[in-house]
Phi, psi and omega in degrees: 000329188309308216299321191284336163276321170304331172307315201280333208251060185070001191266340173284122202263139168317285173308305171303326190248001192248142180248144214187141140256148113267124176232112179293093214245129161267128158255107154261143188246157185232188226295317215274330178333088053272329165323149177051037157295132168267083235274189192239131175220132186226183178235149184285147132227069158282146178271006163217180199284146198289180196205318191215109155249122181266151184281087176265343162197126173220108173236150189274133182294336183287328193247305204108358223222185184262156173278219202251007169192166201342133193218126157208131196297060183302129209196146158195176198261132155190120170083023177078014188240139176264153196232098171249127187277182200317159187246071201266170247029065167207186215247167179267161196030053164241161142317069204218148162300155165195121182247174220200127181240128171271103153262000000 
């Protein structure tokens, strides 16, 4: 019983208790944004089909700062590779982090 409060007790962990990626992506956007995006494809490695990619941070590597709207990832699976298509609310001609938590 100690181990099961302990777990309870702030201690559960993505990684450990989650079947989860996290992945960190440099996105650019260019002059032309939302247009002419190119999309980004990595392969999951969950060991069964992503059920989720979630926005867990996004920022311009340049400010430091968020972008200037809504932001979310539009994305699907094939073949084990996640596919995220143009990425909207954020400004043409940056720089951005986007860390992605897979589930």
């Amino acid at each position: 019983m100690e181990t099961v409060y302990q777990a309870m007790n702030k201690n559960i962990t993505l990684f450990e208790n989650v079947n989860c990626q996290i992945k960190e992506l440099t996105y650019k956007t260019p002059t032309t944004y939302p247009n002419g995006v190119s999309d980004i494809e990595f392969t999951s490695e969950l060991k069964t089909k992503a059920t989720g990619v979630m926005l867990m941070q996004v920022f311009d590597k340049a400010l430091y700062a968020p972008p200037p709207g809504p932001v979310y990832i539009p994305w699907v699976e094939n073949n084990g590779n996640i596919i995220i298509s143009t990425v909207p609310g954020l400004a043409a001609d940056k720089t951005y982090t986007l860390r992605l938590l897979v589930t």
